[in-house]
N, C-alpha and C positions, 0 to 999 in steps of 0.2 A: 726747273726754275723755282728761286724759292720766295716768297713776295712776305715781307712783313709789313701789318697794314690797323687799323682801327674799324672797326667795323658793329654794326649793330644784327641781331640774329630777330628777321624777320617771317622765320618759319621752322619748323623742326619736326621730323620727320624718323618714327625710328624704323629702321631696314633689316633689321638682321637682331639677334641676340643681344650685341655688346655694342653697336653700330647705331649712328645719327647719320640724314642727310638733314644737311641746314641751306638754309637760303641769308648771305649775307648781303649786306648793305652796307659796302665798302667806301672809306674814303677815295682812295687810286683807283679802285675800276668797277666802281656801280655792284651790280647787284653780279653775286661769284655763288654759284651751288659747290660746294663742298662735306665731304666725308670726313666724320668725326667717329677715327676706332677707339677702343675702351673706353667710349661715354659713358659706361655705366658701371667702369670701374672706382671704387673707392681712393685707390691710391691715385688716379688720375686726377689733376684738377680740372682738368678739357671738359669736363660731365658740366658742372654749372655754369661754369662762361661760356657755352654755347649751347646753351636753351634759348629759348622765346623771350625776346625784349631785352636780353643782356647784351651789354654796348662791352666789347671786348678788344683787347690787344692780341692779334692774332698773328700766328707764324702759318705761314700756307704753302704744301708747296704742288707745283703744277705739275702732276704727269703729263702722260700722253691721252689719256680720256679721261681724268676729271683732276679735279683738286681737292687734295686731303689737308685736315686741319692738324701742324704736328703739335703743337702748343698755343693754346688761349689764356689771359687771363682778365678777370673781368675788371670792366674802370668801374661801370655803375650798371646795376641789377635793379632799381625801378621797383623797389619792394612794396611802396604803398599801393602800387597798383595793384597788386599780385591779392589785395587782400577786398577789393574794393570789382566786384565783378561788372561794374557799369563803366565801370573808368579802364578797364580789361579789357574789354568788349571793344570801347571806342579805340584805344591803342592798340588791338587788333584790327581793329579798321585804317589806321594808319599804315600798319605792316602789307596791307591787301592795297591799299593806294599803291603803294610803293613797286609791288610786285608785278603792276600792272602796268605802269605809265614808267618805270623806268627802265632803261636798256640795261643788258646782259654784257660787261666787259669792256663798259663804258663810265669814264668819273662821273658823278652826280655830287662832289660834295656841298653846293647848298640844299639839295632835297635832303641830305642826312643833316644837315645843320637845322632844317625846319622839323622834322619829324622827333631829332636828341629835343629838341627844344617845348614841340607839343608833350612831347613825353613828359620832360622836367614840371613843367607848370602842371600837368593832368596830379603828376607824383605829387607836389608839394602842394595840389589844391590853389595858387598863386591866381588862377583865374577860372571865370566858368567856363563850364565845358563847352558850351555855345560858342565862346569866342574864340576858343580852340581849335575847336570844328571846322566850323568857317573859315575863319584864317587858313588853317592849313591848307584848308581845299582851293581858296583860290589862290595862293600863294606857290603851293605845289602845282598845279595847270597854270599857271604863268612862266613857271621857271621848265616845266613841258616845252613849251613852247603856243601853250594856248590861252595867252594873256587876256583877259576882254579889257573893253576898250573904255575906262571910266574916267578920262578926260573930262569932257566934257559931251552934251546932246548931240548925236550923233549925225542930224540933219542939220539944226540952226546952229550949232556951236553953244549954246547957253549953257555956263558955267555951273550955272545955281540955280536952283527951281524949288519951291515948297513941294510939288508933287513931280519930282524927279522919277520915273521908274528906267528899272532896271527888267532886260528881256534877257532871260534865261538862254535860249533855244540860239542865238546869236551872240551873247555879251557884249553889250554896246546900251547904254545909255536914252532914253527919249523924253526928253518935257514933256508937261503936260500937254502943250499945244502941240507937240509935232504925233506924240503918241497917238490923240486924237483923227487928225489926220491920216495915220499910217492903218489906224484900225486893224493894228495888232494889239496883241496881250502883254500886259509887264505887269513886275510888284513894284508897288511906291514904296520905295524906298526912302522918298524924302532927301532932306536935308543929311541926317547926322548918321545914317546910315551906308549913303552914298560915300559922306567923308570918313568913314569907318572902312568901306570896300577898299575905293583909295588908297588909305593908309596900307592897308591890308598888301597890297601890289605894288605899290612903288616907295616904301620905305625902306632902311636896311632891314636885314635878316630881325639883327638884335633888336628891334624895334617896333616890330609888326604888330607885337600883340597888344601894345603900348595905345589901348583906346578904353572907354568902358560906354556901356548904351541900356538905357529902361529894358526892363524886360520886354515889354512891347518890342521895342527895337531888336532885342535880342532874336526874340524869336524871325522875326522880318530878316536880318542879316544871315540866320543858320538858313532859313529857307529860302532864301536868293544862292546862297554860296553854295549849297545842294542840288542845285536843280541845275543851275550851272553847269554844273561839273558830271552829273547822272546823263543829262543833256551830250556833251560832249562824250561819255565814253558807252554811251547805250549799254550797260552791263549793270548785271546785278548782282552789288558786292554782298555776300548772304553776311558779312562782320557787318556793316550797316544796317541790316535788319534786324539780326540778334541786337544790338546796340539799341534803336528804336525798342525792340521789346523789352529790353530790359530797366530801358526808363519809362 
């Protein structure tokens, strides 16, 4: 079977002398492992559009135990990344999301619409990286299937609260007064951060990153959307730690 498809390379892997295994991230069927022979020949042009973070046009075709790449070619290659080792680091953390939380032979096309998109803005510097991060993270574990819930207070219903926090460990929302009573832990997120998270999960795709918040805030929105999400998948993605070290 032969499948022609768009897809982003969110790993690479060399096996042999002349030989790549890649991990795509396909529009038609989620994430596809395929073999890429003469990647490392000259006359090939398969060698660069299927390296690490090139968003490629791909001809695939399916044996009986695995999928070989006969021709790639690339749309966009993400170059400023490539020179910017913090901004590298984090859209390697993207590709390690992806790896983990999406199924094997399965469409995902808005998790690749969100992650081409983190990419784009990380490349063109368009926003900070904070707002990136976050975003993606709760945007991605929404579209999983593990939205939290920032409607509104998760007990009295109140819409709006100066000391709104947000519980990590649950995702749901508590006022000040219910929090009190619940005598659980959350981050105050406040006002403009809460409507930041919001946006963040139920706006369109195109539209998500479409907020700006003080630094203060910033930092409060990376570390709610992180903890969230570390929360939910108890694993330690070691692209997230380099990434931390390196800023």
């Amino acid at each position: 079977m032969n499948l022609s498809t768009e897809g982003l390379i969110i790993k690479e892997q060399n096996t042999g002398e002349n030989t790549r295994l890649v991990t795509v991230l396909s529009k038609e069927c989620g994430l596809i492992r395929a073999f890429v022979k003469n990647a490392g020949s000259i006359k090939s042009g398969k060698g660069a559009a299927t390296r690490l973070l090139c968003y490629s046009r791909l001809n695939i075709f399916k044996g009986r135990e695995s999928y070989i790449i006969d021709d790639a070619q690339s749309i966009e290659m993400f170059m400023p990344l490539r020179l910017d080792v913090t901004k590298m680091a984090l859209a390697e953390y993207f590709c390690e999301l992806a790896m983990r939380f999406f199924p094997e032979d399965e469409p995902c096309p808005d998790g690749l619409r969100v992650i081409l998109n983190s990419l784009y803005l990380l490349s063109k510097g368009a926003k900070p990286p904070k707002i990136v991060k976050g975003a993606a993270e709760l945007r991605l574990m929404s579209i999983c299937g593990y939205m939290p819930d920032l409607i509104c207070c998760h007990n009295c219903k109140k819409f709006e609260d100066e000391n709104m926090h947000f519980l990590p460990q649950s995702g749901i929302l508590l006022c000040s007064d219910c929090l009190k009573q619940s005598k659980q832990q959350g981050i105050n997120t406040g006002l403009g951060v809460t409507k930041a998270m919001r946006h963040c999960i139920y706006s369109p795709i195109e539209k998500m990153f479409s907020f700006n918040l003080s630094q203060e805030g910033l930092n409060v929105f990376e570390r709610a959307a992180e903890l969230y999400l570390l929360n939910l998948s108890d694993y330690d993605f070691k692209t997230l730690n380099f990434y931390k070290m390196m800023r």
